[in-house]
C-alpha positions in Angstrom: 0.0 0.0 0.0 3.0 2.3 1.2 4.8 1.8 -2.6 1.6 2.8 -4.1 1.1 5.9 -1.7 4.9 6.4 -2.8 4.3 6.3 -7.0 1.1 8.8 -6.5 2.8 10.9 -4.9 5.7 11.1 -7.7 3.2 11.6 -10.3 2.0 13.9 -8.5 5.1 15.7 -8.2 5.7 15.5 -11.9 2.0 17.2 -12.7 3.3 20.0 -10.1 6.9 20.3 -11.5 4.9 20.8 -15.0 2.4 24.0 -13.4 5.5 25.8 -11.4 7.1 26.0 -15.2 4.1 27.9 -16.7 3.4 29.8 -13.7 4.9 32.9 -13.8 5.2 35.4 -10.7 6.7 39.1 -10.0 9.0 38.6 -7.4 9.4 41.7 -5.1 10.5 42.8 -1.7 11.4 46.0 -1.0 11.4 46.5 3.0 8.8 45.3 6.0 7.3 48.4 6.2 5.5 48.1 2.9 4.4 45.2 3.8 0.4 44.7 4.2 -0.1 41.1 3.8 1.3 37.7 5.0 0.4 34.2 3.8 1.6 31.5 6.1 1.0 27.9 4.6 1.3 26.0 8.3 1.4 22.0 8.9 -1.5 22.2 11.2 -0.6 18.6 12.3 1.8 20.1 14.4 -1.3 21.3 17.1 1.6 22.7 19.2 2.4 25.7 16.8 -1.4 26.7 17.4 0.0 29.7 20.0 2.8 30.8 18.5 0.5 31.1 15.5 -2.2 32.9 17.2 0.9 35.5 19.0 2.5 36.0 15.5 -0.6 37.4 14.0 -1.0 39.8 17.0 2.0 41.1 16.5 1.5 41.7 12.7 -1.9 43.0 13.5 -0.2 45.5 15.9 1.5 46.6 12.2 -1.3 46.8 10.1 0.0 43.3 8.9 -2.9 41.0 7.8 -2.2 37.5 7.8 -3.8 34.3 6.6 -3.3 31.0 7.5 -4.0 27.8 5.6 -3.1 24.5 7.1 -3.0 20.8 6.5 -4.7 18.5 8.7 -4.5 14.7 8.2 -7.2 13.8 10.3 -10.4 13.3 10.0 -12.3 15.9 12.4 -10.1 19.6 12.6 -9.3 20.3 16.5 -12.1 22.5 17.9 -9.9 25.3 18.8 -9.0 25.9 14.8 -12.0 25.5 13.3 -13.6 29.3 14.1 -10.3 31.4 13.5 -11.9 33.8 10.8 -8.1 33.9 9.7 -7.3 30.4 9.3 -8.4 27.8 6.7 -7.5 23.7 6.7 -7.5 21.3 4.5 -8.3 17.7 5.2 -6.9 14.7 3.6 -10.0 14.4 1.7 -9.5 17.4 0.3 -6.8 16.1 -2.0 -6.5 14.4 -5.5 -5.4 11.3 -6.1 -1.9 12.7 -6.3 -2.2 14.4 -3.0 -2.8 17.9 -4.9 -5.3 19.9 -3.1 -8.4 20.6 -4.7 -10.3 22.9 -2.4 -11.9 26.5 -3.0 -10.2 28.1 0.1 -6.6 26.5 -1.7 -7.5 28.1 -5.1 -8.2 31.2 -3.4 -5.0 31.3 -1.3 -2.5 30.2 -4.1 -4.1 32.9 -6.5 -3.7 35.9 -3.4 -0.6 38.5 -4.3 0.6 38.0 -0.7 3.5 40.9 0.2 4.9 37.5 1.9 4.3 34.4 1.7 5.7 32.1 4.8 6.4 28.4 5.0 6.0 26.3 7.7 6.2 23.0 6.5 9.0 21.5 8.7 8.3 17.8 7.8 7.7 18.2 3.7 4.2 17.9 3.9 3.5 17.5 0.1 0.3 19.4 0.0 1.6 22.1 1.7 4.7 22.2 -0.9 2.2 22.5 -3.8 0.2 25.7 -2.1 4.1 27.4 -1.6 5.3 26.0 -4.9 2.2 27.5 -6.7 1.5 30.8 -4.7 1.7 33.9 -6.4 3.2 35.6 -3.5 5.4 38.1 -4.2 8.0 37.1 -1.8 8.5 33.8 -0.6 10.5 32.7 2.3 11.1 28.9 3.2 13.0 26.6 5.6 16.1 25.1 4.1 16.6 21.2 3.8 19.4 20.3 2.3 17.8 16.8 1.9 15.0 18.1 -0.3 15.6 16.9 -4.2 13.3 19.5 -5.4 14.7 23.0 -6.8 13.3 25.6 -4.7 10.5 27.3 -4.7 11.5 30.1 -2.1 13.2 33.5 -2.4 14.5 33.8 1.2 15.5 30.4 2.8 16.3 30.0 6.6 18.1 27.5 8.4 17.5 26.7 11.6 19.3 24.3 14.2 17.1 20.9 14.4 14.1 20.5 15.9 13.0 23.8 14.6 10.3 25.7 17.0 8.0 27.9 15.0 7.8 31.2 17.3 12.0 31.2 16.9 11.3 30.7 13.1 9.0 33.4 12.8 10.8 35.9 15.1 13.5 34.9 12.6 11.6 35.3 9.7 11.2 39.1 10.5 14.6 40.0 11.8 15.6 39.1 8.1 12.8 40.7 6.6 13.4 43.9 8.8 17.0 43.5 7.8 16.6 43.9 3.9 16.2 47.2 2.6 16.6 47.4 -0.9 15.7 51.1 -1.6 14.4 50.1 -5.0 12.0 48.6 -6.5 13.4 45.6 -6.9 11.5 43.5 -9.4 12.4 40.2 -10.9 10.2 38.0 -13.0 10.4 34.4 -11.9 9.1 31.6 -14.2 
């Protein structure tokens, strides 16, 4: 069952390899104060992160940051405490192809939002979670770096972090880099 999980998944990686190559996205970053929006694309498997989560996007509130969350969530029934967070959107299992793509409205919606900044927390390589990143049409992406993944990048900024990674050190991270670049221009590449 496993080798067959393991050969959809590949296809399914092919079909995804074949849409990042005709997507076509401005890639921009200027400086955090111009930013207004945030995507995060979080492994809401990881129930833990929940807080962190919630404290991040008080802070960027506190900015004039919006932020929007989806998540992944293998299980069946999504953990009462995420399921009313006007901000926040999951996925379920059953909410993916036959190649593990997701095929939801509130995915569509996300991957198709210009974020200012798109942010990655994927720390196990969910592939679900890859696609939403891989296809966003965020202006600025910003990823963990695994040295073990195969697959060309899909970020602008990567991060790396000592093992086991805890999200509220990534994200205070995330924005001591972002506050750090300051590019004075307009700095506009387009990335195919």
């Amino acid at each position: 069952m496993e080798l067959f999980e393991g050969i959809r998944q590949r296809i399914g990686k092919l079909i995804l390899a074949k849409k990042v190559k005709k997507t076509r996205r401005r890639v921009y970053y200027s400086n955090i104060k111009d930013i207004r929006n945030i995507g995060i694309v979080w492994d809401a498997n990881r129930s833990e992160d929940f807080a962190s989560l919630s404290e991040f996007h008080q802070k960027m509130h506190e900015r004039n940051i919006d932020v929007n969350i989806i998540g992944y969530y293998e299980g069946e029934e999504l953990p009462a405490r995420i399921t009313a967070i006007m901000y926040l959107s999951c996925i379920k299992r059953k909410e993916l192809n036959f190649f593990y793509q997701p095929v939801s409205n509130d995915t569509d919606k996300f991957i198709k939002t210009i974020f200012d900044v798109l942010i990655d927390i994927n720390f196990e390589g969910r592939f679900p979670l890859y696609y939403i990143s891989s296809l966003s049409a965020a202006s600025f992406k910003v990823g963990l770096y695994d040295s073990d993944e195969k697959n060309i990048s899909v970020f602008d900024l990567m991060m790396e972090l000592k093992k086991p990674v805890h999200v509220e050190n990534y994200l205070d991270q995330v924005i001591h880099y972002l506050e750090m670049i300051n590019s004075g221009s307009s700095n506009k590449v387009e990335k195919s």
